[in-house]
C-alpha positions in Angstrom: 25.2 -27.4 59.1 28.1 -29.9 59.0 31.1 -28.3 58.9 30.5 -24.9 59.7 29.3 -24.5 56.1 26.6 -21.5 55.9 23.7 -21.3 53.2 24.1 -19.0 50.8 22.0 -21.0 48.2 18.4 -22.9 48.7 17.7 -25.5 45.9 13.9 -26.6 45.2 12.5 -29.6 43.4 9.4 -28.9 42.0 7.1 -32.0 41.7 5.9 -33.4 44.8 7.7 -30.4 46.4 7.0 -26.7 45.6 3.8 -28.1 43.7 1.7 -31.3 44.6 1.1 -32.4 40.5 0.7 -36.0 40.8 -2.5 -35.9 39.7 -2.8 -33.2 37.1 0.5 -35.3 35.8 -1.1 -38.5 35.8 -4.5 -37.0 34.2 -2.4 -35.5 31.2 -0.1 -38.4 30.9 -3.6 -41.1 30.8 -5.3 -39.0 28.0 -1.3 -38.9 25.8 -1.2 -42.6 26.3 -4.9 -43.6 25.4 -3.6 -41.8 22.3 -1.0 -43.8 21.3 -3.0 -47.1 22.5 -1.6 -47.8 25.9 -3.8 -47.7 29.8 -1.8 -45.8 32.1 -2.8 -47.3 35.5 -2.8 -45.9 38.4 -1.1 -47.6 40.7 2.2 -48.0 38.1 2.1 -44.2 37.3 2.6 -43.7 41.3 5.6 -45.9 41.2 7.1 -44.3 38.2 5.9 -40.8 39.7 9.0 -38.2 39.7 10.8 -40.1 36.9 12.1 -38.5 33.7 9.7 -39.2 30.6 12.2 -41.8 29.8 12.5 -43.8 32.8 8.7 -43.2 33.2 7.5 -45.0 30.4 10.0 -47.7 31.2 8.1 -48.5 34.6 4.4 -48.3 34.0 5.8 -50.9 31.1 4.6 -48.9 28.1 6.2 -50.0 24.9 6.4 -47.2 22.4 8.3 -46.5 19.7 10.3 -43.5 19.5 7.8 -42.1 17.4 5.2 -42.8 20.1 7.2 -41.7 22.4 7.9 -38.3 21.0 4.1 -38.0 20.3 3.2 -38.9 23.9 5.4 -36.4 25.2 4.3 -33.7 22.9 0.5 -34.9 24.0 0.8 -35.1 27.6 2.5 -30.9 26.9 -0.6 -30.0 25.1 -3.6 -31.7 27.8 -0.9 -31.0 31.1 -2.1 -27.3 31.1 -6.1 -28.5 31.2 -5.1 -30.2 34.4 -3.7 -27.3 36.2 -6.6 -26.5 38.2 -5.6 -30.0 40.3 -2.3 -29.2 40.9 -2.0 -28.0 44.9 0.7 -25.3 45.4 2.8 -25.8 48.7 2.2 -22.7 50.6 4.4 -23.0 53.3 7.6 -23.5 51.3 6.1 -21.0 48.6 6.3 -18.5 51.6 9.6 -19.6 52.7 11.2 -19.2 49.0 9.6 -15.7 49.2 10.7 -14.9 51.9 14.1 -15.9 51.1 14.6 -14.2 47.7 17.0 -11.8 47.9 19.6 -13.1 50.6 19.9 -16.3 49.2 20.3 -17.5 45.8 17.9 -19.7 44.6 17.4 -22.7 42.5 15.0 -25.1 40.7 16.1 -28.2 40.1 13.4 -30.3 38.5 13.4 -33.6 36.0 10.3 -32.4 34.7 10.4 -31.1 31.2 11.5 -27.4 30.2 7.8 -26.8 28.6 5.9 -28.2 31.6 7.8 -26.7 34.6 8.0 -23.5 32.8 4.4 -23.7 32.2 3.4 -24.3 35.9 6.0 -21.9 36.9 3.8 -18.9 34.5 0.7 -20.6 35.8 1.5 -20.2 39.6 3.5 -17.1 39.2 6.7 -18.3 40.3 9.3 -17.9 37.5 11.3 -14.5 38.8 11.5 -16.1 42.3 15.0 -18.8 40.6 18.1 -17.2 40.2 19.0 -20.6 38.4 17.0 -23.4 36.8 18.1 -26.5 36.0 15.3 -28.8 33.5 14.8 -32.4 32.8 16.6 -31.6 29.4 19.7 -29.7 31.2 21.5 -32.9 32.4 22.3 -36.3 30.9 21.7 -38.4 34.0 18.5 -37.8 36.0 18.0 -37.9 39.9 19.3 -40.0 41.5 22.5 -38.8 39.3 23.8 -35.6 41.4 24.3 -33.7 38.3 21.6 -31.6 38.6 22.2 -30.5 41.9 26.1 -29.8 40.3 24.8 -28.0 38.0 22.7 -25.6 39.8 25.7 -25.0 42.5 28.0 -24.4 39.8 26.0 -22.1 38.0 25.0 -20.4 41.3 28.8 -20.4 41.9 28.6 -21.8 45.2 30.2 -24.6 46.5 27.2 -27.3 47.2 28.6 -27.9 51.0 26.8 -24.1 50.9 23.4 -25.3 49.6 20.2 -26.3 50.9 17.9 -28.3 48.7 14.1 -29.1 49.4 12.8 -33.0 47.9 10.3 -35.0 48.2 11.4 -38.1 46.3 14.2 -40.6 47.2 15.8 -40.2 44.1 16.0 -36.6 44.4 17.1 -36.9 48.0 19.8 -38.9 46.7 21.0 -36.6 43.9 21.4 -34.1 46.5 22.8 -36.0 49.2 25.4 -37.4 46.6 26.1 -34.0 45.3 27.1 -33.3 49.0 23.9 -31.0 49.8 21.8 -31.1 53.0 18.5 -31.9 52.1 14.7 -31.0 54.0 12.4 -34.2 52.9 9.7 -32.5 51.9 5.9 -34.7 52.9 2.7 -34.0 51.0 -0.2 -33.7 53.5 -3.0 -34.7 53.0 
């Protein structure tokens, strides 16, 4: 670590990271759209993959109205739990948060929404392993925005030079770089 800074606190995204969900995501979020009238491609979806609903919709170029909106998101809540069965769980890091539990404080720091991380935390039976969580609805300003990587040091009350934080996405990787956090980039394999 630079500095001579030591870890006291490890930091985990959760889409695309502890979990591989880009499918069981895009699956729930196709069916919520056909219901409001719009074709979630593919190939946009990966694009806007990790985004906050907001930004999301924004990308694949769906124009909803808030009340569309609001009913998408409540949709894709309701269906996302159908999908679980496609989500992969990341074994190896899974192991290593385990493992780690304990002697470190530890931390989820996710855009995704309260109901649908907290869901897929139940489902894969990881909830008690955070000390701290930190939800799509926690911050104002989304990765890239450090905030939520702020957040979680200063509720874990340690100073982010002190952290560790696990990422798959560049935005992520950014929040936590620009919250002044070393970060492990985090690859899906295949």
């Amino acid at each position: 670590m630079q500095g001579g800074a030591m870890i006291r606190c490890m930091l985990f995204d959760m889409d695309g990271t502890l979990l591989f969900t880009e499918e069981a995501n895009f699956v729930s979020y196709r069916r919520a759209f056909a219901d409001a009238g719009f074709t979630l491609e593919r190939a946009a979806y990966q694009r806007a993959f990790g985004l906050r609903f907001d930004a999301m919709v924004r990308e694949v170029g769906a124009r909803l109205s808030p009340e569309d909106a609001a009913r998408v998101k409540e949709a894709k809540a309701r269906y996302y739990p159908e999908s679980f069965d496609q989500v992969r769980p990341n074994l190896p890091l899974i192991g290593l948060l385990r493992s780690v539990r304990g002697h470190h404080t530890t931390g989820l720091v996710t855009t995704a929404a309260t109901p649908n991380a907290r869901a897929l935390l139940r489902h894969f039976d990881l909830t008690h392993l955070f000390d701290i969580t930190v939800f799509g609805e926690d911050v104002e300003r989304p990765k890239p925005d450090p905030e939520g990587y702020l957040k979680a040091a200063r509720l874990a009350g340690i100073a982010p030079s002190d952290c560790l934080a696990f990422e798959d996405s560049p935005s992520g990787i950014a929040a936590a770089e620009a919250a002044g956090i070393q970060v492990v980039r985090i690859q899906e394999q295949g």
